[in-house]
PAZAPA-4460 file (N, C-alpha, C; in steps of 0.05 Angstrom, whole numbers, plus 32768, in hexadecimal, padded with zeros to 4 digits):
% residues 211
    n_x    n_y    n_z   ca_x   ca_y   ca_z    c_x    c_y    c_z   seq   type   mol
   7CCA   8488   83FE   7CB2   8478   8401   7C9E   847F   83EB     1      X     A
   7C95   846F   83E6   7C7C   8478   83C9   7C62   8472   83D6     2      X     A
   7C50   848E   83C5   7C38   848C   83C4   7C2B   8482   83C1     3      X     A
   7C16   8474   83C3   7BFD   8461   83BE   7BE9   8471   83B8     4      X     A
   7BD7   8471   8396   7BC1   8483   839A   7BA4   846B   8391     5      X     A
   7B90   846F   839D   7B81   8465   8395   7B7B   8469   8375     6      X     A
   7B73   8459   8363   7B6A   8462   8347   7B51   8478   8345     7      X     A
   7B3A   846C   835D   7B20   847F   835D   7B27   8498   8365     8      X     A
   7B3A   84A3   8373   7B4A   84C0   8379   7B5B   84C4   836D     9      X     A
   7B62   84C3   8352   7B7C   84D6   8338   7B6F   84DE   8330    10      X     A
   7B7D   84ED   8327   7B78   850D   8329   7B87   8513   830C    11      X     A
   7B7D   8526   82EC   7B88   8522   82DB   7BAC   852D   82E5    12      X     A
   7BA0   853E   82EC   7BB8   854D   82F7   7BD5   853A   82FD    13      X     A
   7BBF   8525   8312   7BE0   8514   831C   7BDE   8502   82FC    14      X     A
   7BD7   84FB   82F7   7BDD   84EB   82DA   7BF5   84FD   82C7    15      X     A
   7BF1   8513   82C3   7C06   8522   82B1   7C1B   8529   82C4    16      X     A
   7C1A   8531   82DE   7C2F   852F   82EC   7C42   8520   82FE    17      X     A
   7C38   8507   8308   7C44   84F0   8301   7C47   84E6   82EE    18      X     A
   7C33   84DB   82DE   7C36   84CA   82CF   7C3F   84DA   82B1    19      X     A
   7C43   84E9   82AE   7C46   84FB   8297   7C34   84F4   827D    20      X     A
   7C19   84F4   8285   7C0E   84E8   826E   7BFB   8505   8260    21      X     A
   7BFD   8508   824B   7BF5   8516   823C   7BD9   8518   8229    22      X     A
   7BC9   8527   8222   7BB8   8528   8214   7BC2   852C   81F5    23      X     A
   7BB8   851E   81E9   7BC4   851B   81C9   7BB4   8532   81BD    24      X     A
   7BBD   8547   81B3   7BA8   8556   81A0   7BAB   8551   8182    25      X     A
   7BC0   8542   817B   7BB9   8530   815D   7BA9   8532   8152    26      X     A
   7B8D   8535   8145   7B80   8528   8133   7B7A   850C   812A    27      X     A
   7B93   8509   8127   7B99   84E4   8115   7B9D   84D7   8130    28      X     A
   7BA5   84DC   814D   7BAB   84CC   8157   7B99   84B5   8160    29      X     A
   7B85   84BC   815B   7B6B   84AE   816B   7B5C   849C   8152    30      X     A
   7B62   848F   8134   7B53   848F   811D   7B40   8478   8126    31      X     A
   7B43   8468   8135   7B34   844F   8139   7B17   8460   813D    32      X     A
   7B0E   846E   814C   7AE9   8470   8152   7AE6   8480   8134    33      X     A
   7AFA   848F   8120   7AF9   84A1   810C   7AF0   8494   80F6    34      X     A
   7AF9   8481   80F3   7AFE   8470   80DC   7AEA   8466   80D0    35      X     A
   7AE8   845A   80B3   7AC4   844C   80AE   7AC2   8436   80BF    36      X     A
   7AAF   8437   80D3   7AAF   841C   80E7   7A9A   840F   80DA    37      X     A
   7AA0   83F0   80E8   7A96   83D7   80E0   7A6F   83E0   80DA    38      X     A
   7A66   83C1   80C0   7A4A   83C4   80C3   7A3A   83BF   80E6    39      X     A
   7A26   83D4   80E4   7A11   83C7   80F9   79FE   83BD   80F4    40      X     A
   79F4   83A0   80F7   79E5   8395   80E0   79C7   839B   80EB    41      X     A
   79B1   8391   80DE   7994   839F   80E3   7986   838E   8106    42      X     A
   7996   837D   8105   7992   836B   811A   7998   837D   8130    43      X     A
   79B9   8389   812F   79C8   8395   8144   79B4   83A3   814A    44      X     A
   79AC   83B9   8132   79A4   83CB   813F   798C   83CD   8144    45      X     A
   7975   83BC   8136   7960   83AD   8153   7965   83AA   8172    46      X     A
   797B   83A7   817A   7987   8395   818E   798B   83AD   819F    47      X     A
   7998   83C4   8193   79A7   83D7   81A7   7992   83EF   81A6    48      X     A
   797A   83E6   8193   795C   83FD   8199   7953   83F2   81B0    49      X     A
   7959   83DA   81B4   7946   83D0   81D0   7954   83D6   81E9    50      X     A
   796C   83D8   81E6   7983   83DD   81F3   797B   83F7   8201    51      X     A
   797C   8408   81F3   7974   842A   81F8   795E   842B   81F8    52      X     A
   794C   841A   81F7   7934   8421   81FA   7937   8413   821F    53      X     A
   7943   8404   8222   7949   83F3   8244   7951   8408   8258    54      X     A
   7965   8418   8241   797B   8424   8251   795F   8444   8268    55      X     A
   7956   8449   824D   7940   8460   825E   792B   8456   8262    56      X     A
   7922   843C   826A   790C   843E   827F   791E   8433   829B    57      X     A
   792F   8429   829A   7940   8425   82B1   793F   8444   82BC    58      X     A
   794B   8461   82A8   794B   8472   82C0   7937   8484   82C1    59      X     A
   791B   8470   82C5   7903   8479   82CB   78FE   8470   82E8    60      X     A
   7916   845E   82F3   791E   8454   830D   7937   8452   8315    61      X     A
   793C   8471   8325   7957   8471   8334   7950   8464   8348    62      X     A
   7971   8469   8353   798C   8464   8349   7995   845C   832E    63      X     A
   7998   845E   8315   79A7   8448   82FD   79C5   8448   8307    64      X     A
   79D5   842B   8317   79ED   8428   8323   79F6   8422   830F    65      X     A
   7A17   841C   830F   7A27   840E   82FE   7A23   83F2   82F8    66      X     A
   7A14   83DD   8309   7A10   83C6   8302   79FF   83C7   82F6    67      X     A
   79E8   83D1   82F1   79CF   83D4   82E3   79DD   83E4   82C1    68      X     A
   79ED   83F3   82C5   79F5   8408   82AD   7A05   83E0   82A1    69      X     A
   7A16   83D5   82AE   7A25   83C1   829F   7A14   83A8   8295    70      X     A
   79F6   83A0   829E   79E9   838F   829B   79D6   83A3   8286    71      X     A
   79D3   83AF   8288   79B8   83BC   8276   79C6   83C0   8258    72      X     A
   79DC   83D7   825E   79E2   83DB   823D   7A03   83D5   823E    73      X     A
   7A15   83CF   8246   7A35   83C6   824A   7A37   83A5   823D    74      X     A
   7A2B   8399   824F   7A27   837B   824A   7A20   8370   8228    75      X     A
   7A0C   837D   8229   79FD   8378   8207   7A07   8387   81EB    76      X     A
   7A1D   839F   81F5   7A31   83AA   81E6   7A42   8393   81E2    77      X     A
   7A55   838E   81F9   7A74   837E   81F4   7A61   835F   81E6    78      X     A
   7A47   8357   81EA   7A46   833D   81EB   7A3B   833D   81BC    79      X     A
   7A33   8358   81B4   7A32   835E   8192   7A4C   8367   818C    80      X     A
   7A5B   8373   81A1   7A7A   8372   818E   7A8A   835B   818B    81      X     A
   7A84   8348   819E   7A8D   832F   8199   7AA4   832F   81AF    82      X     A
   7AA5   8337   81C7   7ABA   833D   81DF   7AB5   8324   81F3    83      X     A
   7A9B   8312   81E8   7A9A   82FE   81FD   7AA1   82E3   81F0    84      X     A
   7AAB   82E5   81D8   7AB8   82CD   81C5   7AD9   82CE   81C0    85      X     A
   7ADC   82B2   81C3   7AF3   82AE   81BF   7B01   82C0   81A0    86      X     A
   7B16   82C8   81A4   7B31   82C4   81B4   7B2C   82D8   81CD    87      X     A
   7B1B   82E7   81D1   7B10   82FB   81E2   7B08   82E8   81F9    88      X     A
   7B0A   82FD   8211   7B02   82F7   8232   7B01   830B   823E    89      X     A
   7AF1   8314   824A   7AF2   832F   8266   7AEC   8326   827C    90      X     A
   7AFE   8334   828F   7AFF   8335   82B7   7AF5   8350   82BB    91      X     A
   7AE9   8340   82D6   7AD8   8357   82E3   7AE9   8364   8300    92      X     A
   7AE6   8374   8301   7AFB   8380   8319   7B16   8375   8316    93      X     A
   7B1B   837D   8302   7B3E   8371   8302   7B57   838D   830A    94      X     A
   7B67   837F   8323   7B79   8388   832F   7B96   8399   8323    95      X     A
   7B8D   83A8   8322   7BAA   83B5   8315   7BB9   83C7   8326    96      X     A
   7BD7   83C8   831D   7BEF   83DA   832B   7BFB   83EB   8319    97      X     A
   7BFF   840D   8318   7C14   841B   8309   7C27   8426   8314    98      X     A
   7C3B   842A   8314   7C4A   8442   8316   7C5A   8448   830F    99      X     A
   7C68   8460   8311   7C74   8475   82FE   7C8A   846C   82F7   100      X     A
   7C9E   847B   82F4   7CB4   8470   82E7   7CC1   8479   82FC   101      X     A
   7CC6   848A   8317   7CCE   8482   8326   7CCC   846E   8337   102      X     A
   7CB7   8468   8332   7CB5   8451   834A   7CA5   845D   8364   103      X     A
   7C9B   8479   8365   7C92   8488   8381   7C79   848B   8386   104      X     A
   7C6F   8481   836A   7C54   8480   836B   7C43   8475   8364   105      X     A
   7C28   846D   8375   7C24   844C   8369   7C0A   8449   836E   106      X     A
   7BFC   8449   834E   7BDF   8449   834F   7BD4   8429   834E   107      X     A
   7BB9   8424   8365   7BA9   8409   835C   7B94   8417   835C   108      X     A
   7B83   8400   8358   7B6B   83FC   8354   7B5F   83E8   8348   109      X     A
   7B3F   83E3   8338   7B2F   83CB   8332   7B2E   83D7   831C   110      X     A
   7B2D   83C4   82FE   7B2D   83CC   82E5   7B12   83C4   82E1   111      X     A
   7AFD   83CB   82E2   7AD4   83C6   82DC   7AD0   83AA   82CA   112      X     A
   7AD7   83B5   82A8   7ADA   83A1   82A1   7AF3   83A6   8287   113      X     A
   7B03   838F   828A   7B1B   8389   8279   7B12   837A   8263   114      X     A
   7B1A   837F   8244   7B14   836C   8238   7B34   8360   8229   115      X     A
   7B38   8340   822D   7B4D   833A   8225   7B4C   8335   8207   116      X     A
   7B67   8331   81F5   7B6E   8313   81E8   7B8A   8307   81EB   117      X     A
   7B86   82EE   81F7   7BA2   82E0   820B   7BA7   82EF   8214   118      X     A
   7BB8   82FE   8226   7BC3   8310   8234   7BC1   8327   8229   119      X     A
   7BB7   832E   820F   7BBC   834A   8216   7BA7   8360   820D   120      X     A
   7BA7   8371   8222   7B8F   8389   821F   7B85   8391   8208   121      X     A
   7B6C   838C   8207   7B58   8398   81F4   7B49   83AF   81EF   122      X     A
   7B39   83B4   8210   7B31   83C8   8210   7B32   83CB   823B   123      X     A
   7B31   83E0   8241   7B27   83E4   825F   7B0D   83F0   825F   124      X     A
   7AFC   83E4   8273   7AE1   83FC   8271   7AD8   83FB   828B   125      X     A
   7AD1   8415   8292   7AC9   8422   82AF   7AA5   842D   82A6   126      X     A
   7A93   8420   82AE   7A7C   842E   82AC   7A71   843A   82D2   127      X     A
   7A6D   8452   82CA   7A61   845E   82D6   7A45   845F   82D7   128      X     A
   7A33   8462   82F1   7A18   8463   82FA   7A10   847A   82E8   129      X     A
   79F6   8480   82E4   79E8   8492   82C7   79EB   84AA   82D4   130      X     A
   79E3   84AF   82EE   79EE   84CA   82F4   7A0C   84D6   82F8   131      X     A
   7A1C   84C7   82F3   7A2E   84D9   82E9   7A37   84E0   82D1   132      X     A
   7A4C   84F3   82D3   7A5A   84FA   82B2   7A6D   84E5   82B3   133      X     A
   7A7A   84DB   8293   7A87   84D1   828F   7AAC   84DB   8297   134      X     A
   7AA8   84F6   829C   7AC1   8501   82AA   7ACB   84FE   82C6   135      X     A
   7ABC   84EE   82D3   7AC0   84E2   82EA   7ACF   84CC   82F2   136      X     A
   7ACB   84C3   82D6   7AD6   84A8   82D2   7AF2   84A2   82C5   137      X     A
   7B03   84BC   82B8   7B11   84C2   82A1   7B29   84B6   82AA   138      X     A
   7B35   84C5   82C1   7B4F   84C5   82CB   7B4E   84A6   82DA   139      X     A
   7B3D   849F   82E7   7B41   8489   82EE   7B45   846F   82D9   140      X     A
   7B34   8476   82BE   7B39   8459   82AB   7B54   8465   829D   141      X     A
   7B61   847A   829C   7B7B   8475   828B   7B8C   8471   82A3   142      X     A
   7B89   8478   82C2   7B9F   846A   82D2   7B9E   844E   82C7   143      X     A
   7B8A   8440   82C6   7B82   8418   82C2   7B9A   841C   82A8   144      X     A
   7B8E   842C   8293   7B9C   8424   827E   7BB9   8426   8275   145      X     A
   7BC6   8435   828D   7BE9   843B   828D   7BF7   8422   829E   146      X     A
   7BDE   8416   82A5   7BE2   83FE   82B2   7BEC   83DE   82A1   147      X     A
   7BE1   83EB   828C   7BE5   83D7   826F   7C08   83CF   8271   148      X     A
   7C0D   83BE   8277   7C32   83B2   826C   7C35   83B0   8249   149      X     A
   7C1F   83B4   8241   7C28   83AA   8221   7C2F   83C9   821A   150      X     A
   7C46   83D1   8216   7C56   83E9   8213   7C56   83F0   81ED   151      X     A
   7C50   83DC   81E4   7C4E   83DB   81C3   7C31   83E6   81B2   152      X     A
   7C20   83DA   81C1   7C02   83E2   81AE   7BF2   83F5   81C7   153      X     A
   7BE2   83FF   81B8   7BCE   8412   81C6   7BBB   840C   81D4   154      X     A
   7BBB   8410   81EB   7BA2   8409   81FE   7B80   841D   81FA   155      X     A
   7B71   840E   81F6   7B4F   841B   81F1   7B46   8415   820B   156      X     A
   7B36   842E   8211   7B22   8429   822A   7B0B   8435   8216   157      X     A
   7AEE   8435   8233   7AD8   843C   822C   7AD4   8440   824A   158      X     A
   7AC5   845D   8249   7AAC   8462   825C   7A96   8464   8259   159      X     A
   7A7E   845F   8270   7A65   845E   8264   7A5A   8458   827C   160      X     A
   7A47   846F   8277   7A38   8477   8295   7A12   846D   8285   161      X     A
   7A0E   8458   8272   79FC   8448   8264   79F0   845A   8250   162      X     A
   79EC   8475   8256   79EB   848A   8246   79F9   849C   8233   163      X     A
   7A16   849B   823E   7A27   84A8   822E   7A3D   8495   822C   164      X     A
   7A4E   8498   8219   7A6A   8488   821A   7A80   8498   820D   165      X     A
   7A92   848C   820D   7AB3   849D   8203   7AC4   848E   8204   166      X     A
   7AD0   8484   81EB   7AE6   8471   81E6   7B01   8480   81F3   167      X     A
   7B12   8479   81FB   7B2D   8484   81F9   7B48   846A   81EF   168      X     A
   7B5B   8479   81E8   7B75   8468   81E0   7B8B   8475   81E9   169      X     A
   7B9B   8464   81F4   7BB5   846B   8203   7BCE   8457   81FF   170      X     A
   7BE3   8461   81ED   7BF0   8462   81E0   7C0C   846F   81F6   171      X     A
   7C23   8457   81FF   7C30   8457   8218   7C48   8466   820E   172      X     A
   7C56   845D   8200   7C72   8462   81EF   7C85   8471   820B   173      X     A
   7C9E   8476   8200   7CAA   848E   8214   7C97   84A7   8228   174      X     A
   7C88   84B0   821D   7C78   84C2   822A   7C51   84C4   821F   175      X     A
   7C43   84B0   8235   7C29   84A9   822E   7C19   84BB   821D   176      X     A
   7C04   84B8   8211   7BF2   84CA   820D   7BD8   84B5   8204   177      X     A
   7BC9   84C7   8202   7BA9   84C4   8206   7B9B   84DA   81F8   178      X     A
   7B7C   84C9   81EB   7B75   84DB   81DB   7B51   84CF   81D9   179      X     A
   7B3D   84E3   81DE   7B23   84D7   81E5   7B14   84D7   81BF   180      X     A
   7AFD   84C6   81C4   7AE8   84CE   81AC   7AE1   84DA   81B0   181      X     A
   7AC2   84EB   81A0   7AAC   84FA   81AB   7AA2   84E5   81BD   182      X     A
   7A8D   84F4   81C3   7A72   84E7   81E2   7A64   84E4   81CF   183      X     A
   7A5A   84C1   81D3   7A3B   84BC   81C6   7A27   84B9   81DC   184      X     A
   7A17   84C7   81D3   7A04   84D4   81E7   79EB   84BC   81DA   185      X     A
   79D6   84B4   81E9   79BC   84A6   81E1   79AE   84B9   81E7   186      X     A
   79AC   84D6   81F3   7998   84E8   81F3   7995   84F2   81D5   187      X     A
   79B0   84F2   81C9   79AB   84F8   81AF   799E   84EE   8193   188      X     A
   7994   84FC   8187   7977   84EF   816E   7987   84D3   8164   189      X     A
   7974   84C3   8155   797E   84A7   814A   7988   8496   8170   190      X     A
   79A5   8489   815E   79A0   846F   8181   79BF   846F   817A   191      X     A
   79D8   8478   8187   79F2   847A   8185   79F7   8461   818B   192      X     A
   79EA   8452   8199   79F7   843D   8196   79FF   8429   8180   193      X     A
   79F6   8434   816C   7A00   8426   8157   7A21   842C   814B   194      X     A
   7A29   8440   8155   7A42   8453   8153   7A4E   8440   8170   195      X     A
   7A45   8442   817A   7A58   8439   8191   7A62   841E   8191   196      X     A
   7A42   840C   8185   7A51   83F2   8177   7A63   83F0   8163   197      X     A
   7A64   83FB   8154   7A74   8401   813E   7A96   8408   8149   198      X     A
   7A9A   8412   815A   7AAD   841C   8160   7AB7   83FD   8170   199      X     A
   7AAB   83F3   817E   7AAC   83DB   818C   7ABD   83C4   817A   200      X     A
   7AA6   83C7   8168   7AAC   83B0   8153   7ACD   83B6   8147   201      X     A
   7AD7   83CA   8142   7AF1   83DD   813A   7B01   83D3   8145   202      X     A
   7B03   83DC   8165   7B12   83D4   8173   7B16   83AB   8169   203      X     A
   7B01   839D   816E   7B04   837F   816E   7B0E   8375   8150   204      X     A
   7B06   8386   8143   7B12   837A   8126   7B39   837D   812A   205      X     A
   7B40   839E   8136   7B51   83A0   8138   7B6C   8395   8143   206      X     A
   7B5A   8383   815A   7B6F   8370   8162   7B6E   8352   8162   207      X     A
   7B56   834B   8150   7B58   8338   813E   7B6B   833D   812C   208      X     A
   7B6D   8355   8120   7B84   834F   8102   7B9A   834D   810E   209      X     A
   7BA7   8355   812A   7BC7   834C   8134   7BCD   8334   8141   210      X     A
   7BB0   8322   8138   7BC4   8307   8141   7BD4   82FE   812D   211      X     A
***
């Protein structure tokens, strides 16, 4: 009989031991957030000062929830990387199923937000409410992303609790692995979000060039 685990309860643990997925300690494995990323033009980054300038007077009034973290600064990210234009589409709570290669175990859950082109995965992203860490969120977005059927190209997530974020890529082959960016933090001097668009933009150029 096989297991059923919720996505919001994995555990890294059951990920490497079911699912045998691995942490990459590579260097090179991860080049996409490394790489010279795209211009942020003077407009953007007008755009994403106001952004962070939104993001902390919001948590001058808790609660800051996850719907407020995806309307405040999530929304106005995907909508300057260009995630709400064709050949691009994203779903909201979208349904997914994994399991192992036996067959015994069998993760669902709601993917936050998915961003497509035609069928196939672009990026997954799970944002988290401001009070938490982005490590809360970890194991549950690479369950979403082993969830990916396209067994050929690399799956990108993002977390982001509106304050901090962390790209990851997961890369399925015979035996998975996974490998995070640094944390861009907005407590830190200057406005990271311009790094974070940048990385955005990376990703969308990147699967523009494989059509």
């Amino acid at each position: 009989m096989s297991e059923t685990i919720r996505a919001t309860d994995i555990s890294l643990s059951d990920l490497r031991t079911k699912f045998d997925l691995q942490l990459s300690k590579d260097g090179q494995f991860f080049q996409e957030w490394q790489a010279e990323l795209p211009e942020v033009t003077d407009y953007d980054k007008q755009f994403l000062d106001r952004v962070k300038d939104g993001y902390f007077n919001l948590l001058e009034y808790p609660p800051l929830l996850e719907d407020s973290v995806k309307m405040a600064v999530l929304g106005p990210l995907l909508n300057l990387a260009g995630f709400y234009l064709y050949p691009f589409h994203t779903k909201s709570e979208h349904s997914v199923k994994v399991s192992n290669m036996d067959g015994d175990v069998i993760v669902e859950g709601k993917i936050e937000v998915l961003v497509l082109k035609d069928q196939f995965w672009v990026m997954v992203i799970e944002s988290k409410q401001a009070a938490f860490s982005i490590e809360a969120g970890l194991a549950q977005i690479l369950a979403y992303m082993l969830a990916n059927e396209n067994q050929d190209k690399p799956c990108f997530g993002m977390i982001t609790t509106g304050g901090s974020f962390v790209f990851i890529k997961l890369v399925k082959g015979d035996s998975p692995q996974y490998a995070l960016s640094r944390v861009f933090e907005l407590r830190n001097p200057g406005n990271e979000l311009y790094m974070v668009l940048g990385v955005l933009k990376q990703l969308e150029q990147a699967a523009l060039s494989e059509s």
